[in-house]
C-alpha positions in Angstrom: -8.7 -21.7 18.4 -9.3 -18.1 19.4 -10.2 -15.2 16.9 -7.0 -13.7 16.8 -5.0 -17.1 16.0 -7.9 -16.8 12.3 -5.6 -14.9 9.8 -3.1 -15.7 7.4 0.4 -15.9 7.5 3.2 -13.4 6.0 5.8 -16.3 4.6 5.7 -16.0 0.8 7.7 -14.2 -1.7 9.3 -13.5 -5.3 10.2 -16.9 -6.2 6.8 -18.2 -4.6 4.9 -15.3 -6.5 6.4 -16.4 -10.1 5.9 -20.0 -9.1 2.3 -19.7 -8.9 1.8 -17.5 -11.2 3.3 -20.4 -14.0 2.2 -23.0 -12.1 -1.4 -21.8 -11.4 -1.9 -20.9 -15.1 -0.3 -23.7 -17.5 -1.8 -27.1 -16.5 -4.8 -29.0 -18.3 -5.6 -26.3 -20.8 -2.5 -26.3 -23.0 -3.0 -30.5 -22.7 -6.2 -30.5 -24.3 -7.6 -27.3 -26.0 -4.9 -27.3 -28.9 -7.1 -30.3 -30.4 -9.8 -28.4 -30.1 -9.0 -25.3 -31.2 -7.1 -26.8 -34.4 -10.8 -28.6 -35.3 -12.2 -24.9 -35.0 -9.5 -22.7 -36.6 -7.1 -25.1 -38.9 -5.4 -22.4 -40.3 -2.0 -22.6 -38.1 -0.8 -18.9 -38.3 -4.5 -17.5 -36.7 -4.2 -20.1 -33.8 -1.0 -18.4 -33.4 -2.2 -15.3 -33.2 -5.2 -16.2 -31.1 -2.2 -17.4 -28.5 -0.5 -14.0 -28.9 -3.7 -11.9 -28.6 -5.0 -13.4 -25.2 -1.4 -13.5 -24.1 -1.5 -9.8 -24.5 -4.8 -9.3 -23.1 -3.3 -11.6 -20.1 -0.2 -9.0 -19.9 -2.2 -5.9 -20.3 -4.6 -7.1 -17.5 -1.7 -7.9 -15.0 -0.8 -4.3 -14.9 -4.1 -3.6 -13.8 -4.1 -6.3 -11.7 -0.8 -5.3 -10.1 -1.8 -2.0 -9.0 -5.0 -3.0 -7.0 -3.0 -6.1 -5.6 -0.4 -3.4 -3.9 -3.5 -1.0 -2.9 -5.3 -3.3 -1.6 -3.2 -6.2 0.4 -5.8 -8.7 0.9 -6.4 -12.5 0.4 -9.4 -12.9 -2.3 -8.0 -10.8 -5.3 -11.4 -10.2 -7.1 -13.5 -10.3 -4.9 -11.5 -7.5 -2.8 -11.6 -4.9 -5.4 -14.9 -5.5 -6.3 -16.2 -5.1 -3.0 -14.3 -2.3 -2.0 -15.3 -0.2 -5.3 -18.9 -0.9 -4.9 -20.1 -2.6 -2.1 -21.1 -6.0 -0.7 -23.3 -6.9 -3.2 -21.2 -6.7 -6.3 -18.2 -8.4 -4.0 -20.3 -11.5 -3.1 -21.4 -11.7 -7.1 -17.6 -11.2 -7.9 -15.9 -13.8 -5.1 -18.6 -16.2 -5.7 -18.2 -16.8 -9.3 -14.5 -16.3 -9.2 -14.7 -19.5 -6.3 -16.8 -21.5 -8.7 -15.0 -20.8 -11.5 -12.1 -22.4 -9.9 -13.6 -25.0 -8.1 -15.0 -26.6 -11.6 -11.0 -25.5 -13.0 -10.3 -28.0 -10.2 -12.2 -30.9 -10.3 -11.6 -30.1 -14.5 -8.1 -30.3 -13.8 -8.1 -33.8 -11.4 -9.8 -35.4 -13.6 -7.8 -35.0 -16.5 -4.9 -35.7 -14.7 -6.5 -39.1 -13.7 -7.2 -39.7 -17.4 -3.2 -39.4 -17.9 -3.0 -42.0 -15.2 -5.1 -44.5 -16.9 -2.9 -43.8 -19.7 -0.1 -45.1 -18.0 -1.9 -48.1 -16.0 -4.9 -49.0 -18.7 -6.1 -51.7 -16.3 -7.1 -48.4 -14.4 -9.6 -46.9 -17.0 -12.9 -47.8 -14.3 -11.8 -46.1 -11.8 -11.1 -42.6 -13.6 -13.3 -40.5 -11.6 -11.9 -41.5 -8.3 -8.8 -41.8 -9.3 -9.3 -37.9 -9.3 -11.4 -38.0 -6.0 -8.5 -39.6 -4.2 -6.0 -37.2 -5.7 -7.7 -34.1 -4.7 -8.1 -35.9 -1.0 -4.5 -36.0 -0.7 -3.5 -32.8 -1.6 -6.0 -31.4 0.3 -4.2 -34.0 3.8 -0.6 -31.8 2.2 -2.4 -28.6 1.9 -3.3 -29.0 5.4 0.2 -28.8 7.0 0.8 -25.3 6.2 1.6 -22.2 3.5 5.5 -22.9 3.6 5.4 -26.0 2.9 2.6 -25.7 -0.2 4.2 -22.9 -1.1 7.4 -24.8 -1.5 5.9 -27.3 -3.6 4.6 -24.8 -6.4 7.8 -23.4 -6.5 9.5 -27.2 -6.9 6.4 -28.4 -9.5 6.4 -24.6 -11.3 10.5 -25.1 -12.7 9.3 -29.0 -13.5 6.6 -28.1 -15.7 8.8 -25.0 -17.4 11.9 -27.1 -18.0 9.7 -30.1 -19.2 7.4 -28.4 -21.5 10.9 -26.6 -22.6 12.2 -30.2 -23.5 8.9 -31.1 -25.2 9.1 -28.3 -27.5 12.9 -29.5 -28.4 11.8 -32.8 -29.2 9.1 -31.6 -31.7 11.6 -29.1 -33.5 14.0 -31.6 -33.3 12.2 -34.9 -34.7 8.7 -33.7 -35.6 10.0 -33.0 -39.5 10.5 -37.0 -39.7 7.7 -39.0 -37.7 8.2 -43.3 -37.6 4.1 -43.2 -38.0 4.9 -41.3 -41.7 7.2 -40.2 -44.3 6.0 -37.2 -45.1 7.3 -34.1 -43.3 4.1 -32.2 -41.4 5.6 -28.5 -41.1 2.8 -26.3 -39.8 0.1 -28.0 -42.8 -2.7 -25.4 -43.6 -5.8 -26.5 -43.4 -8.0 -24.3 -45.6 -11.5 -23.1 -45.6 -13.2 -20.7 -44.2 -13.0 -19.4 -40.6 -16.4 -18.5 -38.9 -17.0 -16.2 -36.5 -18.7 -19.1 -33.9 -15.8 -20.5 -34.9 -12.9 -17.7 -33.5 -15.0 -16.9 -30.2 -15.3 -20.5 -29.2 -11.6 -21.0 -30.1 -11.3 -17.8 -27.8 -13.0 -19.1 -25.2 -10.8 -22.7 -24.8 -7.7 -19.5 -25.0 -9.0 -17.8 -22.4 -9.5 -20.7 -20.5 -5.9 -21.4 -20.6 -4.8 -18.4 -19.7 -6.9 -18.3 -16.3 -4.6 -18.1 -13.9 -2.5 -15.0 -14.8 -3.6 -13.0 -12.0 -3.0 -16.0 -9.2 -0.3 -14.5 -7.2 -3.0 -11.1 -6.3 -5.0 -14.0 -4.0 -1.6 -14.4 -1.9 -0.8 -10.5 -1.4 -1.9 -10.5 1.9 0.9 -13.9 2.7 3.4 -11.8 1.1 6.5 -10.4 2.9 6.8 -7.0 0.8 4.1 -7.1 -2.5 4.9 -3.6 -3.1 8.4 -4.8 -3.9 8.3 -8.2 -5.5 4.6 -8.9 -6.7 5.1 -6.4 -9.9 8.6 -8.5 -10.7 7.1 -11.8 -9.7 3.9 -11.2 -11.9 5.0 -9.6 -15.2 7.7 -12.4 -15.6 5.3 -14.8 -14.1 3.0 -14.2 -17.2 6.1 -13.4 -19.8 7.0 -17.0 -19.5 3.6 -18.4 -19.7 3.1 -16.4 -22.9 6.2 -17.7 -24.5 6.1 -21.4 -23.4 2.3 -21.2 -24.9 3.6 -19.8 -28.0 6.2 -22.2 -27.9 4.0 -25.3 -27.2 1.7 -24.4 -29.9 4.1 -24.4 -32.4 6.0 -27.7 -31.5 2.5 -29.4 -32.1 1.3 -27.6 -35.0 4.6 -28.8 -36.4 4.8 -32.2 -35.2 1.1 -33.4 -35.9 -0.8 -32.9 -39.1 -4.2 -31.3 -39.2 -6.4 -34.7 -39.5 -5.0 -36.2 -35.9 -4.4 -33.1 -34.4 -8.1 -31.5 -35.1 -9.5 -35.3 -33.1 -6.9 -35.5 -30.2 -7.7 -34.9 -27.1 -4.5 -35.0 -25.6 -2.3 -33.2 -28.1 1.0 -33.1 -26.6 1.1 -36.9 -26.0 -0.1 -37.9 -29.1 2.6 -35.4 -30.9 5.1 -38.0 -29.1 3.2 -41.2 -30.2 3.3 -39.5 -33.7 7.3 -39.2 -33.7 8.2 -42.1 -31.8 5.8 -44.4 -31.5 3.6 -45.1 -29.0 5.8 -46.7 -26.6 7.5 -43.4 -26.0 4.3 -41.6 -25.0 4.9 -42.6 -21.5 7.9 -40.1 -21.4 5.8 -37.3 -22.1 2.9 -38.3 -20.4 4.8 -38.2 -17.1 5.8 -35.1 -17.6 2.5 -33.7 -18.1 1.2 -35.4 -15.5 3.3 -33.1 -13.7 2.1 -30.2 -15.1 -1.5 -30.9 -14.2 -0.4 -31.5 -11.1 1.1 -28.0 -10.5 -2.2 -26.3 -11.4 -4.2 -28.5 -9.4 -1.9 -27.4 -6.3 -2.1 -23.7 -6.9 -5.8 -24.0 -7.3 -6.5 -25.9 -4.0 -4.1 -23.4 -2.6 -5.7 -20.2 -3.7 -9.1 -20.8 -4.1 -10.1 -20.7 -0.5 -8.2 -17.6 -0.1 -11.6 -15.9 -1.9 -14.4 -17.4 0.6 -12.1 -17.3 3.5 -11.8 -13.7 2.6 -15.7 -13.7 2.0 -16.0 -15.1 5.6 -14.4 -12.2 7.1 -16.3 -9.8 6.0 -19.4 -11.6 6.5 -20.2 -12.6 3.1 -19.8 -16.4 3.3 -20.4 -19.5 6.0 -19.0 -17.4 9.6 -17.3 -20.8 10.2 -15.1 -19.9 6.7 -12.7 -17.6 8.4 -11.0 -20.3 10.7 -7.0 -20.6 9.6 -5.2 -22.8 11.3 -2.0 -22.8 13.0 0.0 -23.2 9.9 -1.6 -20.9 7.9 -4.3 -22.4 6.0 -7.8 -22.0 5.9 -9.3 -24.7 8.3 -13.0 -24.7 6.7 -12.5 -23.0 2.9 -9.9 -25.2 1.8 -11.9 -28.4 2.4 -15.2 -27.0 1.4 -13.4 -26.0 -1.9 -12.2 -29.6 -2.3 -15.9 -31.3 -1.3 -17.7 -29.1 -4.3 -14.9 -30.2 -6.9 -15.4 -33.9 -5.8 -18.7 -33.3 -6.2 -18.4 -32.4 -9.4 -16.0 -34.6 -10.4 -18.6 -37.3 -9.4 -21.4 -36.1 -11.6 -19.7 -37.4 -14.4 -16.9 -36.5 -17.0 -19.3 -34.7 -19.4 -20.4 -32.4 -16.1 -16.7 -31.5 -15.6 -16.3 -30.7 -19.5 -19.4 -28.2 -19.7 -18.2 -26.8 -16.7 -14.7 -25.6 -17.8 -16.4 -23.5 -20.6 -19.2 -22.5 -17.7 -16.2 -21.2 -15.8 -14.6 -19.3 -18.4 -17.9 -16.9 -18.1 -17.3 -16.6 -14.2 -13.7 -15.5 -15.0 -13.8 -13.3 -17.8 -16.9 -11.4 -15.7 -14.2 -11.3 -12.7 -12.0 -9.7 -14.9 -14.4 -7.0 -15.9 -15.3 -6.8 -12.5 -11.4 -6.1 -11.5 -10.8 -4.2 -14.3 -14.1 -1.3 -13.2 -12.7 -1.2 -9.8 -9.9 -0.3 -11.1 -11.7 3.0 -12.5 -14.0 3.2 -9.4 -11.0 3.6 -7.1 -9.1 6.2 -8.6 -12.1 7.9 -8.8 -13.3 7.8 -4.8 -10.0 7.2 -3.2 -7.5 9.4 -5.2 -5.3 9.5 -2.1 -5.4 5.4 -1.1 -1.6 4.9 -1.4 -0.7 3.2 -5.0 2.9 1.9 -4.7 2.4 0.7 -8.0 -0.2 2.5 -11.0 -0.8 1.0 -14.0 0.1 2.7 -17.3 -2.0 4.7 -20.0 -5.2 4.9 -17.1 -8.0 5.1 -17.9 -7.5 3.9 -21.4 -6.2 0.4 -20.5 -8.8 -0.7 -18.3 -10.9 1.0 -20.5 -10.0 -1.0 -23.4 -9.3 -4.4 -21.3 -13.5 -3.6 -20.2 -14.7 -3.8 -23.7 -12.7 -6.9 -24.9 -14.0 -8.7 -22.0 -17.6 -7.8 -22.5 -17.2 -8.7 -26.3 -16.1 -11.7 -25.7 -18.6 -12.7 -23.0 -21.4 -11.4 -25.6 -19.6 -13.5 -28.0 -19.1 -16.4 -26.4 -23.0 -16.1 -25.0 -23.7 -15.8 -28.6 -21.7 -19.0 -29.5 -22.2 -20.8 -26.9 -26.1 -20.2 -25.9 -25.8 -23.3 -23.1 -23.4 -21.7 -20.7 -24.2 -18.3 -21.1 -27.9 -19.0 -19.7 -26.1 -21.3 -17.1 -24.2 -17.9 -16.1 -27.0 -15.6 -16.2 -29.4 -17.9 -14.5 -26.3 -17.8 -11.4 -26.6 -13.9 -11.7 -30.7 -14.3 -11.7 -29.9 -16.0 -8.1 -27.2 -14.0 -6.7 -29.1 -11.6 -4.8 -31.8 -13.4 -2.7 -28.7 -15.9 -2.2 -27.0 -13.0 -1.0 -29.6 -11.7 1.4 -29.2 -15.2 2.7 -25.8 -14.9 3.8 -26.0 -11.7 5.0 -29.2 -13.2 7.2 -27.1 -16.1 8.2 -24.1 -14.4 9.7 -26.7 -11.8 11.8 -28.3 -15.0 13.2 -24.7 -16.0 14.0 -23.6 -13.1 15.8 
């Protein structure tokens, strides 16, 4: 393949851009964190609002988001603005940790999705971890044919998950007020006591966790036909309808399941059907969910080679990363990403557990990143063409800065293993950096 045959192709647009937007955001978390956070919070009306606050934050961040996308049309998201704000140093710190943030999302994601798969096929239960390996082997074979036709697929999986999760929240509403498993109706029970701070920011940080995602369609803007035109559409309603179905989700389970099996489930939304039904319905729903995983898995395999590809080209990563091939799709980056998550994956299931609150550090520190680029640019290019600005500048970003650095001094605080786990990464970054930078002058 010659140099000029390595970039990426122009085939996506508004429908794609909403797609993965949903489909790259709601997945595993919404599966398992409600459990969690209900054995944290109890009191239904602040997990709510917990919900609605990161929602917002989510929102609030996507106008930002938006205008550095449409500045700056490259694959990488991130990484890009980071870089181009203040140099090749903080851009390697920011694509790196973005790229491993994902990559444990991923191998967190297969392997749940295998644990749903057991559910179905008990016999199974052995074979969990590669039952995930084999999973994330064959998307990466259909990842391999080309951008349309993955592409395609979130579009397809994204409107699965939506109308199913839609028909799961019916059900609740519907039946939850009168469970088989009990006669006593379990409408949003309270759950006093008092709430700790500890408490709130590790609830946060399983939030913010599901909400990862909202900015997915900014690593495509560089495969998109016009994102001046459609990526502000695509993306506001993108994350619109992930805050509502959350909000929506939330409810239906805080309604259907009391405090006591809720606060120990791992897998709320199925055991909200075994709770109304019985358990011989929880197939239905498991299915479905299934489904759902599935969708975040593929916009994850999809767009986290986007960053190190990215990386590669401007000589910040392996030289061999930049190879694309014929149909669009990064030849080396893609199965590199899929190599590290199996890794993972086969380091054991409490590995992939710490390592979805590990990554929440490496993208909340992103979105800081993203969100001071935002500020550096308007500063030292006033005149770079902005076909979209976000609102109430320099306040929002502003504002959207400090949250995120409270919550990562927060959850450090909270959560003392994978904060050092983070800053030890950062203690590393730079002679790791030098590296690379030696590596690709040895390669030229």
């Amino acid at each position: 393949m010659s140099k000029n045959e390595n970039h990426l192709l122009k085939l996506l647009g508004v429908g794609f851009g909403i797609a993965v937007t949903v489909g790259g955001t709601i997945g595993t978390g919404i599966l398992r964190k409600p459990g969690i956070i209900s054995g944290l919070i109890g009191d239904p009306t602040v997990i709510m609002l917990l919900w609605l606050a990161v929602g917002i934050y989510a929102l609030l961040g996507t106008l930002c988001a938006i205008e550095l996308a449409v500045s700056i049309p490259q694959a990488g998201a991130w990484y890009v603005y980071a870089r181009r704000a203040f140099g090749d140093y903080f851009g390697f710190v920011t694509g790196i940790t973005s790229w491993l943030g994902t990559v444990s999302a991923l191998g967190f994601g297969a392997f749940t999705l295998s644990e749903y798969i057991v559910l179905l096929v008990p016999s199974w239960s052995e074979y969990t971890a590669f039952l995930a390996v084999g999973l994330l082997i064959l998307l990466t074979g259909f990842h391999w044919l080309g951008t349309r036709s993955a592409g395609k697929s979130q579009e397809i999986l994204a409107a699965i998950k939506a109308t199913g999760l839609l028909i799961f929240v019916a059900v609740c509403f519907m039946y939850g007020g009168n469970p088989v498993n009990s006669q006593v109706s379990t409408v949003l029970n309270d759950q006093t006591g008092t709430i700790t701070f500890i408490a709130v920011i590790s609830a946060l940080q399983a939030i913010f966790y599901t909400y990862d995602g909202w900015h997915t369609a900014t690593y495509f803007t560089e495969e998109n036909k016009d994102p001046a035109k459609t990526l502000p559409k695509s993306m506001i309603l993108g994350v619109v309808t992930i805050i509502v179905i959350y909000l929506l989700v939330n409810g239906a389970i805080l309604y259907a399941l009391p405090h006591d099996i809720l606060s120990t489930s791992k897998l709320a939304a199925a055991d909200a059907i075994s709770y109304i039904f019985g358990p011989q319905y929880s197939k239905i729903i498991t299915i479905m969910l299934m489904i759902s995983i599935l969708g975040i898995v593929n916009a994850q395999i999809m767009f986290a080679p986007r960053v190190i590809y990215s990386m590669s080209r401007d000589k910040l990563f392996l030289p061999a990363g930049i190879r694309v091939n014929k149909a669009g799709t990064p030849a080396v980056a893609m199965p590199l990403t899929s190599l590290l998550s199996i890794i993972l994956i086969l380091s054991g299931k409490d590995t992939c557990g710490r390592l979805s609150d590990i990554a929440t550090f490496f993208f909340v520190l992103s979105y800081a990143a993203g969100f001071f680029a935002l500020i550096q640019l308007r500063k030292t290019e006033p005149n770079l063409s902005r076909p979209f600005k976000a609102p109430f500048f320099p306040w929002l970003p502003g504002l959207l800065i400090i949250l995120s650095l409270l919550f990562l001094v927060g959850a450090a605080y909270s959560d003392l293993w994978s904060g050092i786990y983070a800053l030890v990464f950062l203690g590393f970054s730079y002679p790791l950096f030098l590296m690379v930078k030696s590596l690709n002058q040895n390669a030229r």
